[in-house]
N, C-alpha and C positions, 0 to 999 in steps of 0.2 A: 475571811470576810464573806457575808452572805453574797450568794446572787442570785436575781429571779433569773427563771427560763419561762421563758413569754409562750405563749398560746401563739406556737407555729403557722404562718401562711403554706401551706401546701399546697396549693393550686393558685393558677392567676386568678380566681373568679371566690375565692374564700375569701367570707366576713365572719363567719363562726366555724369551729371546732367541737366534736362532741367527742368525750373520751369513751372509749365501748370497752377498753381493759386497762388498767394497772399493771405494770410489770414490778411493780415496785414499791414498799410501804414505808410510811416514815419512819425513821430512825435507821435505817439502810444506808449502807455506805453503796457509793455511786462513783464508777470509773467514765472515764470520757467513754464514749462508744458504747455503753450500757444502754439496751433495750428500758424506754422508760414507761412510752404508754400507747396505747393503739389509739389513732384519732382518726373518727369518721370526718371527712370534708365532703365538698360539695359533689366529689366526685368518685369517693372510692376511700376505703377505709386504711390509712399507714402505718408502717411502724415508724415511731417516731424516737432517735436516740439521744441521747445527751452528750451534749458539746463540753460540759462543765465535769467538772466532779469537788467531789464530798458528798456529806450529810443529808438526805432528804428531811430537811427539817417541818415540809408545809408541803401538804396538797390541796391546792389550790379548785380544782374542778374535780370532784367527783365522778367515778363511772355514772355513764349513763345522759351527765350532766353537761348542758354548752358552756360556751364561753366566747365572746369575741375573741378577733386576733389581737394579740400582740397585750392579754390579758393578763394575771395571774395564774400558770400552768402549775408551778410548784418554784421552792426555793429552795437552795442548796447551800452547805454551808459548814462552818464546828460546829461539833457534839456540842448541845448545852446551850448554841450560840442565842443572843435575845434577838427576834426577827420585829417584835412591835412596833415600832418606828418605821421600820421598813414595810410592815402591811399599810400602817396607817398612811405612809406619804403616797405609796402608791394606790392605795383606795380610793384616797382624791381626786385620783385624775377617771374615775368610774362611776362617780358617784356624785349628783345634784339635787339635794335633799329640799325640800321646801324651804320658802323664807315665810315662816311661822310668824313672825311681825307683820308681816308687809299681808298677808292673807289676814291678820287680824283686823288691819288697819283698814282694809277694804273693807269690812264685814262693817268698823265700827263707823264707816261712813253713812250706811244706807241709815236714815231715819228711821224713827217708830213706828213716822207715821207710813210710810212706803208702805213696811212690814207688816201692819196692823193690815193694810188695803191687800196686800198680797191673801194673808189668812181671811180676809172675808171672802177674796175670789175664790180660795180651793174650799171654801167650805163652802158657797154659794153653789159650786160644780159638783161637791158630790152629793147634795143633797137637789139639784137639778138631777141627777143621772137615777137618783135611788126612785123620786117624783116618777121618772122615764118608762120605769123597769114594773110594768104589768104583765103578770101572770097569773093564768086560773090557777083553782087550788088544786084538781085533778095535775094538772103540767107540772106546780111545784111538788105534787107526793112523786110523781116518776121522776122529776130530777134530781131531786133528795134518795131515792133508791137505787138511780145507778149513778149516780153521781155526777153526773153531768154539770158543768159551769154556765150558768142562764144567759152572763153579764152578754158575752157576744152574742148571741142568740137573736137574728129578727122576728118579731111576733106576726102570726098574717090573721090575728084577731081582730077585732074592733078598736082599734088606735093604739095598734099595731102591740096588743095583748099577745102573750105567750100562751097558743094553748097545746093541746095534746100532739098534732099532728105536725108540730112543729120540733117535738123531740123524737118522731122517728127513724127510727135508725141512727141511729146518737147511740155509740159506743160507751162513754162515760165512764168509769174506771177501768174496763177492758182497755179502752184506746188507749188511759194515761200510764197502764202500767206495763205495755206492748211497748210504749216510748220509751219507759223507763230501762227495760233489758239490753237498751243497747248501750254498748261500750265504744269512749272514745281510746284510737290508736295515737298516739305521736306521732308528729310527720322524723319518719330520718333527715339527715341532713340533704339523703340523695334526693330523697322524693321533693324536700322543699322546690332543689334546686331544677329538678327535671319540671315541676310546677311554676317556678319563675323564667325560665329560661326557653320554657317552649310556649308559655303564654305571652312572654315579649316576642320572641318569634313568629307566632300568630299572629299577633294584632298591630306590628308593624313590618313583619314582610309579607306584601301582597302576593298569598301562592296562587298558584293557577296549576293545573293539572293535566297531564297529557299520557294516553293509557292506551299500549299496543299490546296486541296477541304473537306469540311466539314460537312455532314449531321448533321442539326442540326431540322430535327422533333420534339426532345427530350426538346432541349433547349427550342423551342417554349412553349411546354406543362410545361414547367418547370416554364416557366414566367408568363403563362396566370396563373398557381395555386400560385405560388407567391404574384400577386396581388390582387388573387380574397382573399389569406388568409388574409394577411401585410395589404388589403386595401389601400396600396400607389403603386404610378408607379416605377415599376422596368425595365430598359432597357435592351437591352441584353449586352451592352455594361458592365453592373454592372458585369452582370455572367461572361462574357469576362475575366474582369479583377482578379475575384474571380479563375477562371481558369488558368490565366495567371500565380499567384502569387503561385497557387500550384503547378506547372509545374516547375515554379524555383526551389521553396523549395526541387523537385528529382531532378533538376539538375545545379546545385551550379555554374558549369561550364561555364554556361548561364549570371550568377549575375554579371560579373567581367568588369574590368576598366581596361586602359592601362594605367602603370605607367611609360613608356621609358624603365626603366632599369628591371622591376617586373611586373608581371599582378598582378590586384591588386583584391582579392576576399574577396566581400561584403559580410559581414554575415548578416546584413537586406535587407530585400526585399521590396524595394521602388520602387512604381512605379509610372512614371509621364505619367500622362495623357491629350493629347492635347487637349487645349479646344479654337477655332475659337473665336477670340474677332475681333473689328471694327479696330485694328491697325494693326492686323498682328495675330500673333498663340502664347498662352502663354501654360506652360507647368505646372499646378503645381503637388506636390508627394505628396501619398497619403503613410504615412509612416506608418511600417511595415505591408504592406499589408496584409502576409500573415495569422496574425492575429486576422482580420476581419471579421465579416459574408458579407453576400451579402446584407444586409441591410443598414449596418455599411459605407460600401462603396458605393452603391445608394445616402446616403445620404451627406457622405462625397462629393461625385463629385457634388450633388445639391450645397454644401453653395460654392464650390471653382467655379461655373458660377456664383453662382448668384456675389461673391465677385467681379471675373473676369472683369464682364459688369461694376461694381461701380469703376474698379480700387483698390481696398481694399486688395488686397492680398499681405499677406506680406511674406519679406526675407525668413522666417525659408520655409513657403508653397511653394515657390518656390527655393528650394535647396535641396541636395541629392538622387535625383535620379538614380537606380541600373540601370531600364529598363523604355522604354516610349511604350505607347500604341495610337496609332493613328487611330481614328475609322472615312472615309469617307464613310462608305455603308449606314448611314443615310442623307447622302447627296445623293444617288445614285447610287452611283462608285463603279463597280463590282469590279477591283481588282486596287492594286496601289504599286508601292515599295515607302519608305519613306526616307529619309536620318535621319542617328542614330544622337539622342539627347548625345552628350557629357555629361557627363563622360561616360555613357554607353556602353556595347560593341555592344547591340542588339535595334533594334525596331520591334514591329509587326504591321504590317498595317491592319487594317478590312476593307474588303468590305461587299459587299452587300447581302440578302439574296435573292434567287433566286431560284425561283418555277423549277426544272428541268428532265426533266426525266429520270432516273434513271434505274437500276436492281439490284434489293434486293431477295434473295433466289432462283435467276434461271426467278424470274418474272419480267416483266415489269411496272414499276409506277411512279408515280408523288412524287419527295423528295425538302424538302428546302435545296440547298443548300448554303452554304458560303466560300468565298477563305478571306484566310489568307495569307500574303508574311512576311517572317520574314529577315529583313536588317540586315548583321551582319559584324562587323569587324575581316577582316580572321586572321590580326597580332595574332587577341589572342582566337577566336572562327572556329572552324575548320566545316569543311559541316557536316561532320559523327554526330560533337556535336549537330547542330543547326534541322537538321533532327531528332533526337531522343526527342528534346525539343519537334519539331512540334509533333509526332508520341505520345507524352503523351499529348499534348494541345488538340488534335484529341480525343482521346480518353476520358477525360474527358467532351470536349463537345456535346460529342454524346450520354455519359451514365452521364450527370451532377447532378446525383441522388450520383454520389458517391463522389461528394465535399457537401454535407452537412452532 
C-alpha cells in the first residue's frame, strides 16, 4: 500500500524545506535507510533518509523547489500502484481554491447604477489628469527622444507647464534600461531565516553596547608557544573562545535567555560560533564549552568549517546556544557591534589586532591591541553586568597563562 513521506521538520524553527538534490528518481526501488534527498532548512542543508521502503512512485517537490512541513515530499509504494486518490485526498488539506459563486454573488449585487457612477469617476480622473498635463512643444520633442515619462514630472512653467529645464538631466531610457540589467536572486532558506530571526531580534530585544580595548601581547606569545608545542595551528579566535567560556562560568548572569514571563538561566555553557559560508552566516555550538581545552575547541571549530562548506552539519551542531562569538578582525575590521543570536542574551564581536601605541609603566611603546563590543539584551542583562563580564574577559586575555 502506498505511503506518503511528508516534508521532514528538521529544525525547531522550520516551516519550509527546499530540496537542493534528489538522490533518487521515480520508479527506483527504495530500502529503509536509503539516502533520498538533500533538504535546505532554516539552518543548514541535510541528508534526509527514508524510514519507508518500496517504489518511488511520486516526487512531490522538485529540486530547487520548497514546500511546507509535513507536505507532499514523495510517495512510495508497488510498481504500477494507482496513487490518484491518495494525491487528490491529500491536496485538500493544501489547497483553498476560491468560492466562484459566492465572488459572483458579490459582483452581482453592486447595481448598474453604483457601476455606471464608478466609470464616470475613472473617466472623469483621467481626463482631469490628461486637462493637468502641460508641456511646451520643445520639452515634449526631448522627451519623446530620450524617452523620458512626463506623467510624474512637476512643470515650473506657467501653471506649472513642462518645459525644457525641467527635463534636465532626466536619463530616460539609459535610466530605464540600467534598471532593467539587474537580476533578481532567490532568498535561500538560510538567508530568509537569518532575515527573520535577527530582524525579530532587533526590534524586540533592546541591545545596548559596551566596547573595551585589549592588550593582547600575551595572547600573542601564548599562541606562537602553542603551536610551536601542539605542532597544529591554533587561532586566536580558539583562546578567544576558551576565554569567553571561562568568563561566563564567573558570571552566570551573562548565560541567560529571555523567557517572556522568567529569565531563563543556562547551567551549560554553549557557545555558538559564526562561521561565514557561500549562503549567508551559520552558527554552530560548540557544547559545554567550558569543559574544553584550547585544543579540544581549535579542533572542534576545524570539523564544524570544514562540515559548514560540505553543508553536513547537523540539528543537534546547530542548536543550544547560551552565547555566540562573532570574530570579523580576521577579515580586517577593527571594531563592529553584532546583533544577538537568539536564544541568547549576549554576543561578543572580535576585531582586529592592531599594532598601537601605547603607555605601559609611565613609558611610551608599541602594544597589540584588540577591541571587543559585547551586544547585549538590556530586558535581562544590565550595563554594570556586561561591564564586569568584559573587565574579567580583559583580564584573562592579557594574563591567558591563567586559563590553562
Amino acid at each position: 500500500m502506498a505511503e506518503i513521506v511528508k516534508m521532514p521538520r528538521l529544525s525547531d524553527t522550520m516551516t519550509e524545506g527546499v530540496v537542493s538534490k534528489w538522490h533518487k528518481k521515480e520508479g527506483e526501488e527504495i530500502k529503509e535507510g536509503d539516502l533520498l534527498a538533500d533538504i535546505e532548512t532554516d539552518k543548514a542543508t541535510m541528508e534526509f533518509e527514508s524510514f519507508q521502503e518500496g517504489v518511488l512512485l511520486y516526487i512531490g517537490v522538485k529540486e530547487s523547489e520548497s514546500a511546507p512541513v509535513d507536505s507532499i515530499l514523495a510517495i512510495l509504494g508497488n510498481k504500477g500502484e494507482d496513487i490518484s486518490s491518495l494525491l487528490d485526498q491529500e491536496n485538500t488539506k493544501y489547497s483553498n481554491p476560491p468560492n466562484e459563486l459566492t465572488i459572483q454573488e458579490e459582483i452581482n449585487t453592486r447595481s448598474d447604477k453604483q457601476l455606471d457612477t464608478n466609470k464616470k469617476i475613472n473617466t472623469a480622473s483621467f481626463s482631469n489628469n490628461e486637462k493637468r498635463l502641460k508641456i511646451s512643444p520643445l520639452a515634449r520633442k526631448i522627451a519623446n527622444k530620450k524617452g523620458i515619462d512626463i506623467k510624474n514630472i512637476k512643470g515650473s512653467g506657467d501653471h506649472g507647464r513642462i518645459i525644457k529645464r525641467d527635463l534636465e538631466g532626466l536619463g530616460g531610457k539609459n535610466t530605464i534600461e540600467q534598471i532593467q540589467s539587474t537580476t533578481n536572486q532567490p532568498l535561500s532558506q538560510m538567508r530568509k531565516t537569518i532575515a527573520s530571526r535577527l530582524s525579530e531580534s532587533k526590534f524586540s530585544a533592546p541591545h545596548f553596547y559596551l566596547t573595551t580595548k585589549i592588550n593582547v601581547d600575551s595572547l600573542i606569545e601564548l599562541r606562537t608557544n602553542l603551536i610551536k608545542n601542539l605542532d597544529t595551528k591554533i587561532s586566536f579566535n580558539d583562546i578567544i573562545i576558551k576565554a569567553v567560556a571561562f568568563s561566563l562560568s564567573k558570571h552566570p548572569n551573562i548565560n541567560v535567555s529571555w523567557g517572556e514571563e522568567s529569565i531563563i538561566i543556562n547551567k551549560d555553557i554553549n557557545i555558538g560560533v559564526a562561521i561565514a559560508v557561500e549562503d549567508g552566516l551559520i552558527v554552530p555550538v560548540i557544547k559545554n564549552t567550558d569543559q574544553h581545552n584550547i585544543l579540544d575547541i581549535s579542533e572542534k571549530i576545524k570539523e564544524f568549517v570544514d562540515k559548514a562548506n560540505k553543508k553536513k552539519l547537523n540539528l543537534d551542531e546547530l542548536s543550544g546556544n547560551t552565547f555566540t562569538v562573532s570574530n570579523l578582525g580576521m577579515f580586517g575590521i577593527d571594531e563592529f557591534t553584532a546583533i544577538i543570536n537568539p536564544p541568547d542574551a549576549c554576543i561578543l564581536a572580535i576585531g582586529a589586532i592592531k599594532q598601537t601605541a601605547i603607555v605601559k609603566d609611565g613609558e611610551l611603546g608599541i602594544g597589540n591591541i584588540m577591541k571587543v563590543t559585547l551586544s547585549s539584551d538590556h530586558r535581562i542583562v544590565d550595563g554594570a553586568q556586561g561591564a564586569q563580564f568584559l573587565k574579567t574577559l580583559k583580564t584573562m586575555l592579557e594574563n591567558p597563562l591563567l586559563m590553562i
